[in-house]
Structure formats: structure tokens, C-alpha cells
C-alpha positions as CSV (number, residue, x, y, z in Angstrom):
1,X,89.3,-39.1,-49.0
2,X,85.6,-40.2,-49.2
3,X,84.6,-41.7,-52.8
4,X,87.4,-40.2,-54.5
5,X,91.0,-41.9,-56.3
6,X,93.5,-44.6,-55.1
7,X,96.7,-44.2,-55.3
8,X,99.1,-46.8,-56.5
9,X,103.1,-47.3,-56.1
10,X,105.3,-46.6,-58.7
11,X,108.3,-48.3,-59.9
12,X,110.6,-45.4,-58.5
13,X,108.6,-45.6,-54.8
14,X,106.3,-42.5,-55.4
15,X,102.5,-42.8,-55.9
16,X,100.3,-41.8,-58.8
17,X,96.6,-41.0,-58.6
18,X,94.4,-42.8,-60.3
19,X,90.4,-42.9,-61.1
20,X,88.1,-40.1,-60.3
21,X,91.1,-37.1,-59.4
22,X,93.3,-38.4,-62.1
23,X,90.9,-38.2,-64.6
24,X,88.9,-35.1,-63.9
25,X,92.1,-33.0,-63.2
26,X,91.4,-31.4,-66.5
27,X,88.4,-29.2,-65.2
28,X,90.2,-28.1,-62.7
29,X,93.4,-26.1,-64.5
30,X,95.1,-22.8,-63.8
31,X,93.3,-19.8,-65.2
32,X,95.9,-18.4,-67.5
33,X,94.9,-15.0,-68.4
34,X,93.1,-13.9,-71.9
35,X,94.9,-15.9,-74.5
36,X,93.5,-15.8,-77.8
37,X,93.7,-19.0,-80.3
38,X,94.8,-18.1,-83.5
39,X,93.1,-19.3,-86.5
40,X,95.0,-20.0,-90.1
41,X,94.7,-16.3,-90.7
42,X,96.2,-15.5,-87.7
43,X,93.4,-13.9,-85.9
44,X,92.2,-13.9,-83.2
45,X,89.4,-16.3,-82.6
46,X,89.0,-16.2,-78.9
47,X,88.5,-12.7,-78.8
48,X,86.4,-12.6,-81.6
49,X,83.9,-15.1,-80.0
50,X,83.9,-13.3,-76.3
51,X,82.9,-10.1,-77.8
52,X,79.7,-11.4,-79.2
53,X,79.1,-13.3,-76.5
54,X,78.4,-11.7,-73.1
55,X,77.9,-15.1,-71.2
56,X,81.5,-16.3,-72.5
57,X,83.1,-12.5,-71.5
58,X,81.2,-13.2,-68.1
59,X,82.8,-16.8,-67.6
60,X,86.3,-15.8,-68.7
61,X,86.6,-13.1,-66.3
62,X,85.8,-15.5,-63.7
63,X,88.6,-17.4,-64.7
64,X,88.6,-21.3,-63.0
65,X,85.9,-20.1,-60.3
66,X,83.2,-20.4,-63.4
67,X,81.2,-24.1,-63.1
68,X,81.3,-22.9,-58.6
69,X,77.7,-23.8,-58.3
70,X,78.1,-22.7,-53.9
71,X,81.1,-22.5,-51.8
72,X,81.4,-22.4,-47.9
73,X,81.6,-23.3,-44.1
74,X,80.7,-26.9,-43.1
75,X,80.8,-29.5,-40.5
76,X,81.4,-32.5,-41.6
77,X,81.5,-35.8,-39.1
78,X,84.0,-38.2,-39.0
79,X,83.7,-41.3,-37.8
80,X,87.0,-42.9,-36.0
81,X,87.4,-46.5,-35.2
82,X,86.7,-47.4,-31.9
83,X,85.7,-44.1,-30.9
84,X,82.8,-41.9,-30.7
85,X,82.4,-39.5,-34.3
86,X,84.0,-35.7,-34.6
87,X,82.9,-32.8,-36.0
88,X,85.0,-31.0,-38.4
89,X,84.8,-27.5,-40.0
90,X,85.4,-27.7,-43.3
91,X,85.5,-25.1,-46.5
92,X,83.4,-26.8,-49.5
93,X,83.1,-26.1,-53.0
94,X,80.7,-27.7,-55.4
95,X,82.3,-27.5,-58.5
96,X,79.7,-29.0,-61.5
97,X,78.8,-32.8,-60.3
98,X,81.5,-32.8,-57.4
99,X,82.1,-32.0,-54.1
100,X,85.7,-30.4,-53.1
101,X,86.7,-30.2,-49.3
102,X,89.7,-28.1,-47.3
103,X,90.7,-26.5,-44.2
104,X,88.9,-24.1,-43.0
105,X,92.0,-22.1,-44.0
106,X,91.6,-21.9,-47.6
107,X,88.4,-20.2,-47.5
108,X,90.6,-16.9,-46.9
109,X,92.7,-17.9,-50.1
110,X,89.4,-18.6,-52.3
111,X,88.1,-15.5,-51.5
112,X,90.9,-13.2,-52.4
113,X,92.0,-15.8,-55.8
114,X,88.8,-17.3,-56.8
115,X,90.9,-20.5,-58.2
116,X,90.2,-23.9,-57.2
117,X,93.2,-25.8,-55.3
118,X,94.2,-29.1,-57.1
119,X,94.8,-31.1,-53.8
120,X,91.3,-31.0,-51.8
121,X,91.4,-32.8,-48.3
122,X,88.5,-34.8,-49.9
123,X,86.6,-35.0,-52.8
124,X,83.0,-36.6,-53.4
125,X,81.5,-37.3,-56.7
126,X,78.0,-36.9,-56.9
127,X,76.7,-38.4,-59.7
128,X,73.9,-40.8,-58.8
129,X,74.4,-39.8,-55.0
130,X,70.8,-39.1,-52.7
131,X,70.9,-35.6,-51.0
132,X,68.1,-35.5,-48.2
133,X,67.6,-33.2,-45.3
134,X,68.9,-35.0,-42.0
135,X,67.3,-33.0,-39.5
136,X,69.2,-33.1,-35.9
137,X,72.2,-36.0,-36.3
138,X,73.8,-34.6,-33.1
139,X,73.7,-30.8,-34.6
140,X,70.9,-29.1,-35.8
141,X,70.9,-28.5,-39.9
142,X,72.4,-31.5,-40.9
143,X,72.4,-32.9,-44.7
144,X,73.1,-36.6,-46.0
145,X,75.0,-37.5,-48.6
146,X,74.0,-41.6,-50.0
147,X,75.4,-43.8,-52.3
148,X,75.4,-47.8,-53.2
149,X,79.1,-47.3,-53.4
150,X,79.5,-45.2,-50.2
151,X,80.5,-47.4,-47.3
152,X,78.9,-44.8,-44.8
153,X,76.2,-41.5,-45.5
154,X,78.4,-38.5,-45.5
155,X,77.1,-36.0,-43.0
156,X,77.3,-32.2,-43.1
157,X,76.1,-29.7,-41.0
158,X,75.5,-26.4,-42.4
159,X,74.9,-23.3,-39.9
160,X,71.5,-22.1,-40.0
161,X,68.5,-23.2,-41.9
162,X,69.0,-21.0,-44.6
163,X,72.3,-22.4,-45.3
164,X,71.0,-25.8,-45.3
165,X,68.1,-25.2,-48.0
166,X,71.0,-23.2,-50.2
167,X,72.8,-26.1,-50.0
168,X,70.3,-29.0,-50.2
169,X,68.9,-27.4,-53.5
170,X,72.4,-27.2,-54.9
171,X,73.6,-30.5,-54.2
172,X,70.3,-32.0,-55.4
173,X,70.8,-30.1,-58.8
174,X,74.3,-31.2,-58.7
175,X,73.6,-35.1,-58.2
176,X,71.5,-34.7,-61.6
177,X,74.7,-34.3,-63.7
């Protein structure tokens, strides 16, 4: 997983996340339907609030999709030891300041659900990260992803140039977080 949570042994042999997953799991929680908080009155202070405020009503019936600044088809390379880098497709998300990878799969289930799965294939925080325009790396629309902390750029390659700008410009605003 590229800049995201270690995973440390247990006493009873399983592993427990730990760091960036671990501690950002909150944002990422089931949608659970239109519960209302009840105050010591006993009404209702949820619903109160949505109704004078469209933006909130708007969020809500987004349910956990709300904070998906862009969502789509990738490639992403991946280097292998001792041999030459691959080319993966990949479904991505950016979700506020991160960057949530999957199979190319999911992008079927996203579409019909619209709610974020908890176990990415990778996930890349992008506070303080560099976002530039890579021109041809092998394929044509490319973008790279830098950090201090990174070991290696991560490298994406959208499909078309239009894809690439819609993605540079939200990845940039995303790294401002």
C-alpha cells in the first residue's frame, strides 16, 4: 500500500492497522439512513437543521459519497524488483485530502452504491504531496504524485487529456488540505 498504515502483530497472531487507515477510519463509515438526534425535549434536531439547510439535505442524500471530490479509471505503474515496471488499471477515488485505490471491479459497485469500501488496494495521503503533469512516462497523459516521505513518484495515467486536466486540478486542490 503506497504511503498508507503498518500493520503490527498481535498477541493472539492477527494484525491490527495502525497510523494513517487506523486513524482516519472514521470518515469513512457506513451511511445509515436519516436518523435524527434527539435533543432533551425529544425532538428532532437533525431534521430540524436539514430542513433549513439545503446544502446539508444535499449532503445527506448523498450519504458517505459526500466529501468524493472525483472518482475513476487509472493506470497506475508498478514497479517490480528486478524487473521492468507494469501498468495497472485501477478505480480511484479522492475522498477530501486522500487518495483511495481498487480493482477495476469496484467501479461497478460504486456506481450502483455510492459508498466508499473500507479496505482500498491502496491508499495515498496527500497532504503536502506535489501533483505535476508528467507528460509521456511510457503512456501518454501521465500525472506524478511526490513526496519527501515517498520512496518513489507515484505515477498515473489517465485516458485522454481531458481526464488528466480533471484530475490534475483535483488532486492539486486536494494536496492543499
Amino acid at each position: 500500500m503506497s504511503g498508507g498504515g503498518d500493520s503490527k502483530k498481535t498477541k493472539s497472531g492477527g494484525s491490527s492497522k495502525t497510523g494513517i487507515l487506523r486513524s482516519l477510519s472514521f470518515q469513512f463509515t457506513t451511511f445509515r439512513g436519516n436518523s435524527a438526534s434527539k435533543d432533551a425535549n425529544g425532538s428532532a434536531v437533525r431534521d430540524s437543521i436539514a430542513e433549513s439547510c439545503p446544502t446539508l439535505q444535499r449532503q445527506e442524500s448523498l450519504g458517505p459519497i459526500a466529501g468524493v471530490q472525483c472518482h475513476g479509471l487509472m493506470l497506475k505503474k508498478h514497479k517490480r524488483k528486478n524487473r521492468g515496471a507494469k501498468w495497472n488499471k485501477r478505480f480511484f477515488v479522492l475522498k477530501e485530502s486522500f487518495l483511495l485505490y481498487y480493482a477495476p471491479r469496484y467501479q461497478k459497485v460504486f456506481g450502483k452504491t455510492k459508498i466508499i469500501d473500507l479496505h482500498p488496494k491502496g491508499l495515498v495521503p496527500l497532504g503536502g504531496c506535489s501533483v505535476v503533469s508528467g507528460g509521456d512516462i511510457g503512456k501518454k497523459h501521465c500525472l506524478l504524485i511526490t513526496h519527501e516521505e515517498f520512496k518513489t513518484p507515484i505515477i498515473l495515467c489517465a485516458a485522454d487529456f481531458k481526464t488528466q486536466e480533471k484530475w490534475l486540478l483535483a488532486l492539486r486542490e486536494a494536496t492543499k488540505v
